[in-house]
TORKOL-4160 file (C-alpha; in steps of 0.2 Angstrom, whole numbers, padded with zeros to 4 digits, m for minus):
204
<pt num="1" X="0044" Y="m0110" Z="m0353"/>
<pt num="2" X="0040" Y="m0129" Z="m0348"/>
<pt num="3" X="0026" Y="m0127" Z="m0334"/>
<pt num="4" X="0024" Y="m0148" Z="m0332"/>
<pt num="5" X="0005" Y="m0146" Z="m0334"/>
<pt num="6" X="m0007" Y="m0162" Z="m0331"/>
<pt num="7" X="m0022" Y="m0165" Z="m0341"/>
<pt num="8" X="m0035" Y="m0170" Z="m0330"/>
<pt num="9" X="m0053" Y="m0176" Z="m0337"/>
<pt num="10" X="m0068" Y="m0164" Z="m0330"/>
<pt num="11" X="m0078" Y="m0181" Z="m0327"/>
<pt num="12" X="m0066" Y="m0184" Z="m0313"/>
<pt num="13" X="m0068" Y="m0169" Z="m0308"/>
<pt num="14" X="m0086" Y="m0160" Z="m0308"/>
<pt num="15" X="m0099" Y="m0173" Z="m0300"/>
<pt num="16" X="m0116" Y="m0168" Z="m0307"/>
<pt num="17" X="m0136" Y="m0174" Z="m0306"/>
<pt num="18" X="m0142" Y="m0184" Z="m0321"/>
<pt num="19" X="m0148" Y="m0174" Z="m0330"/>
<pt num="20" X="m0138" Y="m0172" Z="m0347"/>
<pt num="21" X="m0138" Y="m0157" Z="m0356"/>
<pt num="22" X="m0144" Y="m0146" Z="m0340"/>
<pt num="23" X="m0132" Y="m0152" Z="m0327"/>
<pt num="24" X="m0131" Y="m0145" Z="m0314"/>
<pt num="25" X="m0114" Y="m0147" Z="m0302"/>
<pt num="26" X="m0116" Y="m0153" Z="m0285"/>
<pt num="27" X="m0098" Y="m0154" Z="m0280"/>
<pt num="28" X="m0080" Y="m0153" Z="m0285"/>
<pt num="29" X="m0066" Y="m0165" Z="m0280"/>
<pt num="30" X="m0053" Y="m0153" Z="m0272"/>
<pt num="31" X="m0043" Y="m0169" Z="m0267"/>
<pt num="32" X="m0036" Y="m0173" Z="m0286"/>
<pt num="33" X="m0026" Y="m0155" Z="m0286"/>
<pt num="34" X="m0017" Y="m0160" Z="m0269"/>
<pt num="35" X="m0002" Y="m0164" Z="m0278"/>
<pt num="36" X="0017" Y="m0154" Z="m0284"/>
<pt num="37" X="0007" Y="m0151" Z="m0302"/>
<pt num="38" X="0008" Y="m0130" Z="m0306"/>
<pt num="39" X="m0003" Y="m0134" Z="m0319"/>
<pt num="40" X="m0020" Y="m0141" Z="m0326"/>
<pt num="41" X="m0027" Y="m0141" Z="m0341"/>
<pt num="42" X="m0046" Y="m0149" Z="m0336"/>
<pt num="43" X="m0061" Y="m0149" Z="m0352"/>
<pt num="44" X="m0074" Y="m0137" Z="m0351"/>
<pt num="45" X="m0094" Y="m0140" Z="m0352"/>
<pt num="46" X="m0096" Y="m0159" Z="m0346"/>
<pt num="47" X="m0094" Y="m0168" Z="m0328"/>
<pt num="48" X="m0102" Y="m0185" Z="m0321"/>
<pt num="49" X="m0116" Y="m0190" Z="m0312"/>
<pt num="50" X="m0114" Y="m0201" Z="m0298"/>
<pt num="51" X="m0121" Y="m0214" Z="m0307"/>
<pt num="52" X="m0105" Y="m0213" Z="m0319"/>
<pt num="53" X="m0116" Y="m0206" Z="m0334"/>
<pt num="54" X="m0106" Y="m0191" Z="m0346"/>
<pt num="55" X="m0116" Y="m0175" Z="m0340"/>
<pt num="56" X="m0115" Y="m0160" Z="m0352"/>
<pt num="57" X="m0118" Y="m0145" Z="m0343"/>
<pt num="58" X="m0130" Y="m0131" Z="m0350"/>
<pt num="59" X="m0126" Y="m0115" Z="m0358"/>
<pt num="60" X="m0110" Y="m0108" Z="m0353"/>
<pt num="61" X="m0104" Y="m0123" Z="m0347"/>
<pt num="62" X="m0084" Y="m0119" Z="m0352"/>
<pt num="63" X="m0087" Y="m0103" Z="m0339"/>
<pt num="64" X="m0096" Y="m0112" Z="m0327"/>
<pt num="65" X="m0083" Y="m0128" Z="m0327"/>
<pt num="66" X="m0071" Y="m0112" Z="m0323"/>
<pt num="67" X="m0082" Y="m0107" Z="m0309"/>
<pt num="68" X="m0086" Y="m0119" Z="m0298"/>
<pt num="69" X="m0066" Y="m0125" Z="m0298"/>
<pt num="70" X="m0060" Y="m0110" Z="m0294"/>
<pt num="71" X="m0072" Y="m0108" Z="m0281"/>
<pt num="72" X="m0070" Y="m0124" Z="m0274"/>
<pt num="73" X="m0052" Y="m0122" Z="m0272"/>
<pt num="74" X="m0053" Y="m0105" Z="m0265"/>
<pt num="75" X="m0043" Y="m0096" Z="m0279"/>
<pt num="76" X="m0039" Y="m0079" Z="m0276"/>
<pt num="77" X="m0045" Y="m0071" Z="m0294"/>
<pt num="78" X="m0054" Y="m0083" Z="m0307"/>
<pt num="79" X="m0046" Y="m0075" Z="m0325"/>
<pt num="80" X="m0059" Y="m0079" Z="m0339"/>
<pt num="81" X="m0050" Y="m0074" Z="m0357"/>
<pt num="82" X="m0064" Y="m0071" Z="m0370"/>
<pt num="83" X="m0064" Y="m0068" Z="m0389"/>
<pt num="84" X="m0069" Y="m0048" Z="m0383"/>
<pt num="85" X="m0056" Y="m0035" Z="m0373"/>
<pt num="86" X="m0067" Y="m0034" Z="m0358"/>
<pt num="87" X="m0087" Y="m0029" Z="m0354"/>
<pt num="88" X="m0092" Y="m0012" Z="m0362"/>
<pt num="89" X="m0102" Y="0000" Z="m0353"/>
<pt num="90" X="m0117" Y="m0003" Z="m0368"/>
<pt num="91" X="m0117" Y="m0016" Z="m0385"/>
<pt num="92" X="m0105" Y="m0011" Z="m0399"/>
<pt num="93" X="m0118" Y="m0016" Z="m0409"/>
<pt num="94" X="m0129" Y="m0001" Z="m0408"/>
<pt num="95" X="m0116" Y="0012" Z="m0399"/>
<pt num="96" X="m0099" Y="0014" Z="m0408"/>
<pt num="97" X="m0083" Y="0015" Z="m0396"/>
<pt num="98" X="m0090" Y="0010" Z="m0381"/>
<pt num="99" X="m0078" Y="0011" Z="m0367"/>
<pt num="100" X="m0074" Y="m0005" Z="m0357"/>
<pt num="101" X="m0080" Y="m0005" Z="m0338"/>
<pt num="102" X="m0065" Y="m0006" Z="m0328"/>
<pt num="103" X="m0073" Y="m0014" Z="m0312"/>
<pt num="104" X="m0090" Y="m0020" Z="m0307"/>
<pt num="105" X="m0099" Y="m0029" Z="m0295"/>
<pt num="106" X="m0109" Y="m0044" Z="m0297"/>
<pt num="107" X="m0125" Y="m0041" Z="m0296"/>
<pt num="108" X="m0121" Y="m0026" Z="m0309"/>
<pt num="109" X="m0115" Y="m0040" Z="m0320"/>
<pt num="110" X="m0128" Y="m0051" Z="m0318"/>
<pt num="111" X="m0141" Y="m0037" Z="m0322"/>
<pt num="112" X="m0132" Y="m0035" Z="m0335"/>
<pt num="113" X="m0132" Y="m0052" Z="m0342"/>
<pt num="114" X="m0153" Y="m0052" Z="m0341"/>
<pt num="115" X="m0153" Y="m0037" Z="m0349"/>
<pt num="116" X="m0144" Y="m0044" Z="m0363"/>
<pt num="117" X="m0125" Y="m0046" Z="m0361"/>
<pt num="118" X="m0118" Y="m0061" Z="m0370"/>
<pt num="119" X="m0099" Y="m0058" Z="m0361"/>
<pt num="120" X="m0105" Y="m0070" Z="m0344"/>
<pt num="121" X="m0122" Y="m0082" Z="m0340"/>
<pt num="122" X="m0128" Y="m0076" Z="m0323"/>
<pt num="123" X="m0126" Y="m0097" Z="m0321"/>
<pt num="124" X="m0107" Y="m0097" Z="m0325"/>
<pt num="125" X="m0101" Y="m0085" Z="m0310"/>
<pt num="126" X="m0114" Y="m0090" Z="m0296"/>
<pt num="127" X="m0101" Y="m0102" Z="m0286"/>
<pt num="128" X="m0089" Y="m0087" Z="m0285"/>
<pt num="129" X="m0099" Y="m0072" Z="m0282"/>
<pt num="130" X="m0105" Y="m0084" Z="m0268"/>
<pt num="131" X="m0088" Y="m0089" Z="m0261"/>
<pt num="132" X="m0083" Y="m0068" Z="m0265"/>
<pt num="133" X="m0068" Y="m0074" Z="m0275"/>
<pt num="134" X="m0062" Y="m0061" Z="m0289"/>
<pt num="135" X="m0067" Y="m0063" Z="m0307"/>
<pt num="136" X="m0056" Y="m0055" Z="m0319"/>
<pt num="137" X="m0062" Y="m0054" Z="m0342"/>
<pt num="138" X="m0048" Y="m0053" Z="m0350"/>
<pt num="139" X="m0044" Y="m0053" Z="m0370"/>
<pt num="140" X="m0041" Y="m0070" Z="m0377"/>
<pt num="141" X="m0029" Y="m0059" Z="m0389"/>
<pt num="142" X="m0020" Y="m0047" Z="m0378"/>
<pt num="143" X="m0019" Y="m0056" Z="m0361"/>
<pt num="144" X="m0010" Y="m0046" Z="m0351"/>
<pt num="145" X="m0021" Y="m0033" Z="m0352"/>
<pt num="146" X="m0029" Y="m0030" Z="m0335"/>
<pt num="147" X="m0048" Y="m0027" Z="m0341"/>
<pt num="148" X="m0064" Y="m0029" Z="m0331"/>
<pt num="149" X="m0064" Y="m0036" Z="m0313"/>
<pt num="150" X="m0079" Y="m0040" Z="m0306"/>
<pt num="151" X="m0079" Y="m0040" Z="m0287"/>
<pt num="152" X="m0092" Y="m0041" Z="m0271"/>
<pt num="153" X="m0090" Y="m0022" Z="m0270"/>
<pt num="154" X="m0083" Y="m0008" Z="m0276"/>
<pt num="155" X="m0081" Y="0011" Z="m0275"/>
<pt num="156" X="m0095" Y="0019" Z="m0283"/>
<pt num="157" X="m0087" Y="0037" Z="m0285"/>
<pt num="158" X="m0073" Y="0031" Z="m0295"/>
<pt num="159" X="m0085" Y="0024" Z="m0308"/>
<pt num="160" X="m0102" Y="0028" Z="m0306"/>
<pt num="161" X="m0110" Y="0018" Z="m0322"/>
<pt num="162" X="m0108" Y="0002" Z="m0328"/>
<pt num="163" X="m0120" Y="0000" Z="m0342"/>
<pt num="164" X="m0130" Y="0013" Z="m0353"/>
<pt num="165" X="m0146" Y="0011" Z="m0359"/>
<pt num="166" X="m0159" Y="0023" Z="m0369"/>
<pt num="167" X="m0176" Y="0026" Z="m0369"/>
<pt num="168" X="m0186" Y="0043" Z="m0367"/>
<pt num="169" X="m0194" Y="0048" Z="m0354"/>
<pt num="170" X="m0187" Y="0034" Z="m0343"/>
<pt num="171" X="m0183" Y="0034" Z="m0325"/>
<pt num="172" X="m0175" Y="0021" Z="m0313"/>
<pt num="173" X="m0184" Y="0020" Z="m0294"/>
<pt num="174" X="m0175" Y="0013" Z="m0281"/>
<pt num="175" X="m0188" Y="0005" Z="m0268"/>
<pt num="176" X="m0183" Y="m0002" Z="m0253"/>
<pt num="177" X="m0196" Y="m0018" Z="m0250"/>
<pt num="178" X="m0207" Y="m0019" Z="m0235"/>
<pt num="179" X="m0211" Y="m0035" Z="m0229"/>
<pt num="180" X="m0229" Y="m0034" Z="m0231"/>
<pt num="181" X="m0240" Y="m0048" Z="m0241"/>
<pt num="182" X="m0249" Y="m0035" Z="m0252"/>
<pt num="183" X="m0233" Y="m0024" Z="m0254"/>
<pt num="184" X="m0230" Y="m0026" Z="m0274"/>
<pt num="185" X="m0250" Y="m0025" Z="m0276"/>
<pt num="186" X="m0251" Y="m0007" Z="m0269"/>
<pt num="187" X="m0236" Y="m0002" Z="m0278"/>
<pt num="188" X="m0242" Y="m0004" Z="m0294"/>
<pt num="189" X="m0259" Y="0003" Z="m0290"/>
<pt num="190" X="m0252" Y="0020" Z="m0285"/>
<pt num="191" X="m0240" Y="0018" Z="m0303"/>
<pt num="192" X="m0256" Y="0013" Z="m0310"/>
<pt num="193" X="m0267" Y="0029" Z="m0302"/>
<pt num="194" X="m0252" Y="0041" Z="m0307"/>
<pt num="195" X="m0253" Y="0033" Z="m0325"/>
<pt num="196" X="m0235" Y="0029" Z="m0325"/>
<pt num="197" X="m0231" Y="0012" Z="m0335"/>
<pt num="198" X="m0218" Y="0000" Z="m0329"/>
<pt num="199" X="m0207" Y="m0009" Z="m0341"/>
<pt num="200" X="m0195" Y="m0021" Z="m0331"/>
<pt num="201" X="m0193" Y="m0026" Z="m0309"/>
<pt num="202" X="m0176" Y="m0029" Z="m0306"/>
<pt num="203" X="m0180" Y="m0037" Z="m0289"/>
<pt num="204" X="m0161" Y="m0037" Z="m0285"/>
């Protein structure tokens, strides 16, 4: 089926700083898609400075271009199709058939993506998880597949885990912070005086 799309170039698009290789966006000109066009085919990973200068955005620039338009324009889902059939629940490199995670929520993801996932930079979602717009991973194979969505929220007693990871004698404290100066200093001294080590602070 024809869909009439128009090409348009990201640098008419995406105004960035200056600096090339580790742009960052500082808007999006919305007006350019006010017209009948269904769809747009834009490139992915550069924008322009205000100067006029080619900017290439950093790493998961492609993602990120996706972002901040679909932010901008207030989409109601962002659909990112990747070379994988969604985000698994732990790395099929070390744990054979993981299943894939049906829903998450942002910060899950992006605790996910310092802990190692490869799937979304925590930089290439940050304009929608900001404007709460929907983000779906697709496969780039099988698109019609429904896969991951990645939402604000989410019911927690339909899917209580997200990602799995091993270690012995680990456990996860949840610690509400106080607002005191001295708050992570006396926290670790009591871990310290009870001889228990701390490997990561997720300070989400």
């Amino acid at each position: 089926k024809f869909l009439g799309a128009q090409w348009l170039d990201a640098r008419d698009i995406i105004v960035t700083n200056n600096t090339s290789g580790n742009g960052k966006v500082l808007r999006v000109k919305t007006e350019i898609f006010e017209n009948d066009t269904k769809v747009f085919v834009i490139g992915g990973f550069y924008g322009s400075s205000e100067e006029g200068n080619t900017i290439v955005l950093p790493k998961g620039g492609s993602d990120l271009t996706a972002d901040v338009i679909a932010a901008s324009l207030h989409a109601c889902e962002y659909v990112n199709l990747k070379e994988v059939p969604g985000i698994f629940a732990a790395n099929p490199d070390y744990v054979q058939n993981p299943r894939i995670v049906n829903e998450l929520t942002y910060r899950e993801i992006r605790e996910l993506s310092y802990g190692g996932s490869k799937v979304l930079q925590e930089e290439a979602m940050t304009w929608c998880r900001r404007a709460s717009i929907p983000m779906r991973v697709r496969s780039l194979l099988h698109p019609k597949n429904l896969v991951t969505k990645i939402l604000q929220k989410r019911n927690i007693l339909e899917q209580g885990v997200v990602g799995i990871a091993a270690k012995e004698d680990f456990i996860v404290y949840m610690i509400e912070k106080q607002d005191h100066p001295f708050f992570f200093q006396n926290l670790l001294s009591l871990f310290a005086e009870q001889g228990i080590s701390v490997d990561m602070i997720g300070t989400e």
